[in-house]
Phi, psi and omega in degrees: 000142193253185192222145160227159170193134200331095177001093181294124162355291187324290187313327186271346170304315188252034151264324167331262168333007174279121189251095184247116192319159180307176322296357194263047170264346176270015184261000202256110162343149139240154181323143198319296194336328187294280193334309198304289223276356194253008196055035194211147165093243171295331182255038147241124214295348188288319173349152158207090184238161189199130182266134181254141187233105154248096186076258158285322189292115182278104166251014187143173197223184170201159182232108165261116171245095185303128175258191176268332189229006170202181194250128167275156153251112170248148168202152177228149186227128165337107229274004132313332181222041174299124180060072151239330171105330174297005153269320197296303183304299180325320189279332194261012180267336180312311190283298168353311171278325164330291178339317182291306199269337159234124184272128126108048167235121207266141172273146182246154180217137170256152182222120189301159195286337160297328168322063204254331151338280190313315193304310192304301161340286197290347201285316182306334201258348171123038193240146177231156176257143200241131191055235175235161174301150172228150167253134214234135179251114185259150168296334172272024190092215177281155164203185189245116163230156183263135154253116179249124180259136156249160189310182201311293177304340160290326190272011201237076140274000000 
């Protein structure tokens, strides 16, 4: 079972630093320092993030962030432990606490649509992708995105 708790200072310095190999390199940070001065990513204060531990090892994180009518989900799972199966834990301990912290609300996940690791990922953990791709300009640039929901049974915490 892996344990979390509310993003440390230490942790955004080194989750910052995380290098994830082609085609997932556009998911690789900039440095905190950056974030700080740009307001954005850990050091944007609207953010609700938290790191997962499986025993000593920081294997990812999630960003629950309340929309109006639903809760996002952002998540990363450390590019050490990628196919391993800790997004799948990580995406359903996530939502539970979404559940905790805004009741009767569905978690959303936007995904590039190329992405079919994450889509998998996210199918496995109770997530359906909901309409067609819309193309979306991001800070990490432009894409092709999925908005993925969970299913019926997955929001029945």
């Amino acid at each position: 079972m892996l344990l979390y708790h509310k993003v440390t200072e230490e942790e955004k310095y080194l989750i910052s630093e995380w290098k994830y190999q082609e085609p997932y390199s556009i998911y690789n940070n900039i440095p905190y320092t950056e974030q700080i001065q740009k307001h954005r990513g850990f050091a944007d204060l609207q953010n609700n993030y938290y790191s997962y531990y499986d025993g000593e090892k920081l294997v990812g994180y999630v960003n629950l962030k309340e929309k109006e009518a639903n809760v996002f989900l952002g998540v990363g799972v450390n590019p050490d432990f990628c196919d391993q199966g800790y997004g799948q834990q990580i995406v359903k301990m996530a939502c539970i606490l979404s559940h905790k912290q805004y009741p009767n609300k569905k978690v959303s996940i936007e995904v590039r649509s190329w992405n079919i690791r994450a889509i998998k990922c996210y199918e496995k953990a109770g997530f359906v992708i909901v309409g067609m791709p819309v193309i979306k300009t991001t800070p990490m640039g432009p894409g092709e995105f999925y908005n993925m929901e969970e299913s019926c049974q997955q929001a029945l915490y």
